[in-house]
VOBA-1610 file (N, C-alpha, C; in pm, whole numbers, padded with zeros to 5 digits, always signed):
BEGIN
Unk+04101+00399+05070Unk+04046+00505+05153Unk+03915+00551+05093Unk+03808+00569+05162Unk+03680+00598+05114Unk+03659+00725+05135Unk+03587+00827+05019Unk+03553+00937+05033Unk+03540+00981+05193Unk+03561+01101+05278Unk+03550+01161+05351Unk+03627+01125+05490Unk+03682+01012+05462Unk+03792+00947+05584Unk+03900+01060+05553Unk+03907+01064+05659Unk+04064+01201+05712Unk+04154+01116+05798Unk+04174+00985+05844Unk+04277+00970+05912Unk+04446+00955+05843Unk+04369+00943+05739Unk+04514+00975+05594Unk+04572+01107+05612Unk+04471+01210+05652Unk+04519+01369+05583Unk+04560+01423+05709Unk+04618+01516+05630Unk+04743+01603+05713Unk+04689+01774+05727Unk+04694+01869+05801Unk+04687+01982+05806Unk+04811+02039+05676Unk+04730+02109+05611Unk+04861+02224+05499Unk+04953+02273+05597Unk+04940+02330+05709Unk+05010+02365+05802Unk+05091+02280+05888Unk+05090+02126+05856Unk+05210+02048+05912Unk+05349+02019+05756Unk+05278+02065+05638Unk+05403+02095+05533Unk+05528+02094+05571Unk+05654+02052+05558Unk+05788+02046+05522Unk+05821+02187+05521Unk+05899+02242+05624Unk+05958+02420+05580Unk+06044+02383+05446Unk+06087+02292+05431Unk+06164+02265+05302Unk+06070+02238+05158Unk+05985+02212+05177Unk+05870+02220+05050Unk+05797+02334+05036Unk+05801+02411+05140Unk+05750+02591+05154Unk+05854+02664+05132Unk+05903+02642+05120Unk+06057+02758+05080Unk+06065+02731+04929Unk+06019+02647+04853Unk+06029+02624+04707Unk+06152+02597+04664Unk+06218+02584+04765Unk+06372+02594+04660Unk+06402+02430+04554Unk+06296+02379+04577Unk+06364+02225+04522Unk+06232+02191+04446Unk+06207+02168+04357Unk+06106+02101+04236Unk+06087+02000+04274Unk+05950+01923+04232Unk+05878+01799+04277Unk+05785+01760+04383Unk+05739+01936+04413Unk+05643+01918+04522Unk+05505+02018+04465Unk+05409+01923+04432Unk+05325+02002+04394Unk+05201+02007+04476Unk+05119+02073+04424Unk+04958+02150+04492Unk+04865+02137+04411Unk+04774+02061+04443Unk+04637+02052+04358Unk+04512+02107+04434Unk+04409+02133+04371Unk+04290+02208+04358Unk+04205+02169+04209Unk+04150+02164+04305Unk+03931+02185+04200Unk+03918+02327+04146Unk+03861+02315+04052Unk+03757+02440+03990Unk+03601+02401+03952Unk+03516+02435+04027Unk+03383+02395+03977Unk+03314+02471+03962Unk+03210+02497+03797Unk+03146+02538+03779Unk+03022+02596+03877Unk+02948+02721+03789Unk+02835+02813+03886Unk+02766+02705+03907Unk+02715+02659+03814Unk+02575+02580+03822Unk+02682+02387+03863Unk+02781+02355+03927Unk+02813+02239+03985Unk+02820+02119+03839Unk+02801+02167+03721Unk+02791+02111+03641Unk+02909+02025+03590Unk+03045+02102+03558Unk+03176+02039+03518Unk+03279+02108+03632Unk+03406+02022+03663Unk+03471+02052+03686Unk+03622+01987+03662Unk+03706+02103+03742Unk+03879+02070+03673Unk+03945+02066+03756Unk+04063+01999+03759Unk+04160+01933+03821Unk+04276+02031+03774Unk+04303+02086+03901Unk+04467+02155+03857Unk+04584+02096+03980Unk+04683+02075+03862Unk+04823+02097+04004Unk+04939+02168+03926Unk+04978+02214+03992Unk+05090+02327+03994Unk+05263+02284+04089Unk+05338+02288+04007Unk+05436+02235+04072Unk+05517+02368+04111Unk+05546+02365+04257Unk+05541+02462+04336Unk+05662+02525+04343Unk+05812+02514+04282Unk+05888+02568+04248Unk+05895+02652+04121Unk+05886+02567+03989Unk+05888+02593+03871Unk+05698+02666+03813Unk+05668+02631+03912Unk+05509+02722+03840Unk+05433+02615+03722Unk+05466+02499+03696Unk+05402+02460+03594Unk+05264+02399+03638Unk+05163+02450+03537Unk+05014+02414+03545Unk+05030+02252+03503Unk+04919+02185+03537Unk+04867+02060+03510Unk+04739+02108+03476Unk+04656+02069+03392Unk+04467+02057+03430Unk+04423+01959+03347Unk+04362+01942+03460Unk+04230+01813+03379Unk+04130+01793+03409Unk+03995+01790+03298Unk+03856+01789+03320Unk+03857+01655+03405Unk+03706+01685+03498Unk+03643+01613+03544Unk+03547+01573+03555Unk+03518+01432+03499Unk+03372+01377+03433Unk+03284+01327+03555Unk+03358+01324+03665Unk+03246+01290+03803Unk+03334+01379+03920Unk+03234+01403+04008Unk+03333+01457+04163Unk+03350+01385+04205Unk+03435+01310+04202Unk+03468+01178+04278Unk+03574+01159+04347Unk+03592+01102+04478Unk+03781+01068+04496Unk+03815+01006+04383Unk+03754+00894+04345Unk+03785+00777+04220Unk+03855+00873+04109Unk+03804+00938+04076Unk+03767+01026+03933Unk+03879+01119+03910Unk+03940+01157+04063Unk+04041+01268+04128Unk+04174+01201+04125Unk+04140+01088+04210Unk+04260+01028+04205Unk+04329+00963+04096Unk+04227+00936+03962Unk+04294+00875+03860Unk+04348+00996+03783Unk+04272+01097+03770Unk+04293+01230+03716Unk+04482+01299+03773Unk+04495+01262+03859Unk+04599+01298+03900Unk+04707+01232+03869Unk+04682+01080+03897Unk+04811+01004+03822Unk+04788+01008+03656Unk+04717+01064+03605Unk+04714+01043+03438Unk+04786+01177+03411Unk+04802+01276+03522Unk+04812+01438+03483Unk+04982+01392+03508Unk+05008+01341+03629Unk+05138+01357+03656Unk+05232+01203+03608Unk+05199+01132+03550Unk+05243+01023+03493Unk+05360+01019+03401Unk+05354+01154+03342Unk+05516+01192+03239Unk+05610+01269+03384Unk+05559+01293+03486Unk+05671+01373+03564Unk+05694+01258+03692Unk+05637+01125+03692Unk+05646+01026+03795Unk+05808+01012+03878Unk+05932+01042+03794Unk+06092+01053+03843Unk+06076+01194+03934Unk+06015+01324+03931Unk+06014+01438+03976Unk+05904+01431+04074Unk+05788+01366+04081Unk+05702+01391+04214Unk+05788+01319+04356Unk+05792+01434+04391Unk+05822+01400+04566Unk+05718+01448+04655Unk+05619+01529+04648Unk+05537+01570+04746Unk+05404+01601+04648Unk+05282+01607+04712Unk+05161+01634+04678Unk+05087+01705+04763Unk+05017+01778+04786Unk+04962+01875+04872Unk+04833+01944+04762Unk+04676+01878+04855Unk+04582+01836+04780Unk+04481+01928+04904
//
């Protein structure tokens, strides 16, 4: 999938009522943080029952850069991911 193609993506608002109710671990939420000046930025996900942070710097804005960032963040919890919401 190449940067800016959406026929992959989903509205947050078509979510699982069962992954919004939190009651079950393994569904997490990621988000960017980017600097004032666009200079560095970070990779967070948060697993949406239990509250646990992930973060990880990011050396390009890239899908490439994002998407590896994410499987390197969540790679010890790979048995527990069931959902992603990005």
């Amino acid at each position: 999938m190449k940067e800016g193609d959406r026929r992959y993506k989903r509205s947050i608002k078509q979510r699982p009522s069962y992954v919004e109710s939190r009651k079950t671990q393994g569904h997490w939420e990621g988000d960017t943080i980017i600097s004032r000046k666009d200079k560095q930025a970070l990779l967070t996900l948060v697993e949406r029952k239990t509250g646990l942070v992930l973060i990880g710097r990011l050396n390009q804005r890239t899908a490439a850069e994002t998407r590896d960032m994410i499987i390197k963040l969540l790679t010890p919890f790979k048995k527990k991911v069931k959902s992603i919401t990005i």
